[in-house]
C-alpha positions as CSV (number, residue, x, y, z in Angstrom):
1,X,60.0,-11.8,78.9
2,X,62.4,-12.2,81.9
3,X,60.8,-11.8,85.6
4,X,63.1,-9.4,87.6
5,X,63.4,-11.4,90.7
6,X,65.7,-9.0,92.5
7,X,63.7,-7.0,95.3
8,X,65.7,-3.6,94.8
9,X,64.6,-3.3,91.1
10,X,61.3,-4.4,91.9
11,X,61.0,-1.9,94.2
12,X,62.1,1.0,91.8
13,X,59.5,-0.2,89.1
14,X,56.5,0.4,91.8
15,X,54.5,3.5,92.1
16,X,54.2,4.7,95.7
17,X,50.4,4.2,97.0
18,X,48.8,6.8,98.5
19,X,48.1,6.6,101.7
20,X,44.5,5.5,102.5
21,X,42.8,7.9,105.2
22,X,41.5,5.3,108.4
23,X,37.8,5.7,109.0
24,X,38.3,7.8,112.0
25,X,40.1,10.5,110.1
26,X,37.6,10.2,107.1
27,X,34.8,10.8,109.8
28,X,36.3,13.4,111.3
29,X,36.9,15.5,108.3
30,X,33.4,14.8,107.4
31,X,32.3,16.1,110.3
32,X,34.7,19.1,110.2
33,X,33.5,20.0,106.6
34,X,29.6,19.8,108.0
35,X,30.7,22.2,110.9
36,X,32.4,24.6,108.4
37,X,29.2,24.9,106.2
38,X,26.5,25.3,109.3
39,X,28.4,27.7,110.9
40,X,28.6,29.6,107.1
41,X,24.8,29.7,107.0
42,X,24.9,31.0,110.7
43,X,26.4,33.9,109.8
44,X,24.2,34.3,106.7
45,X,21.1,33.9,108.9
46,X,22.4,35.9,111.7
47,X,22.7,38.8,109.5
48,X,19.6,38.4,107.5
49,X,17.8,38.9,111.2
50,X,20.1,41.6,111.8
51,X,19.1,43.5,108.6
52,X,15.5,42.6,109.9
53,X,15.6,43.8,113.2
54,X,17.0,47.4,112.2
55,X,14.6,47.9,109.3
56,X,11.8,46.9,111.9
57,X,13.3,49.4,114.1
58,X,13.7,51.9,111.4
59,X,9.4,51.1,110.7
60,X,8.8,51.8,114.5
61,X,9.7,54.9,114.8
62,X,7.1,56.2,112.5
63,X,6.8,58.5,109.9
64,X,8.4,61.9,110.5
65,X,11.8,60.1,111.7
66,X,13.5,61.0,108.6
67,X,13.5,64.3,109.1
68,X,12.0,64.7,105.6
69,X,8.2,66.2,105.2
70,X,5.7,62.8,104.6
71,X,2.9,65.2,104.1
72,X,4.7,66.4,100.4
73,X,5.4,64.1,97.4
74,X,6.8,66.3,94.6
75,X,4.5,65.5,91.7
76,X,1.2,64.1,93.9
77,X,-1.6,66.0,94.2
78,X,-4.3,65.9,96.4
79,X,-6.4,63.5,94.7
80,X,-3.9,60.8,94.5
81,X,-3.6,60.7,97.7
82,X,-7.0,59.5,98.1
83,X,-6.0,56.3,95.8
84,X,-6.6,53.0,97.6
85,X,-5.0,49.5,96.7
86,X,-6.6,47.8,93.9
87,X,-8.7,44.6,95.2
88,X,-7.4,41.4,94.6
89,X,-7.2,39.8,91.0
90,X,-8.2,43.6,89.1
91,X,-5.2,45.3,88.4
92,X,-6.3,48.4,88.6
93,X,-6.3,51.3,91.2
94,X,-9.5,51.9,92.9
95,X,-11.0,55.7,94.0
């Protein structure tokens, strides 16, 4: 096997390295992805409360607000109005 000694075809045989990011640019991208994904969730969360804080409005104003009649449920009679929560653990409707 002969050992190319000239620097020109040496230089054609190598494959280009890629370039290797400093530790300052590494950090900084680091840190750039981290701000991406918090502010992500920030918008996810400041949403959420604003979903919140219209059905808590939407719950302060009562029944009536609707415009529809609470007092009538098509298909409920009087008696089943009287029906309380079952107690804890019984699974059954209490009268």
């Amino acid at each position: 096997m002969k050992v190319c000694r000239d620097p020109a075809a040496r230089s054609g045989l190598a494959r280009p390295r890629p370039r290797k990011t400093s530790t300052d640019a590494a950090a900084l991208g680091k840190v750039n992805r981290k701000v991406e994904r918090l502010q992500s969730e920030m918008a996810k969360h400041k949403l959420a409360l604003e979903i919140a804080g219209k059905a808590h409005a939407f719950l302060e104003q009562g029944p009536g607000a609707t415009g529809r009649d609470q007092d009538h449920v098509p298909g409920w009679s009087g008696a089943d109005r009287t029906t309380t929560w079952p107690a804890a653990g019984s699974g059954r409707l209490a009268r």
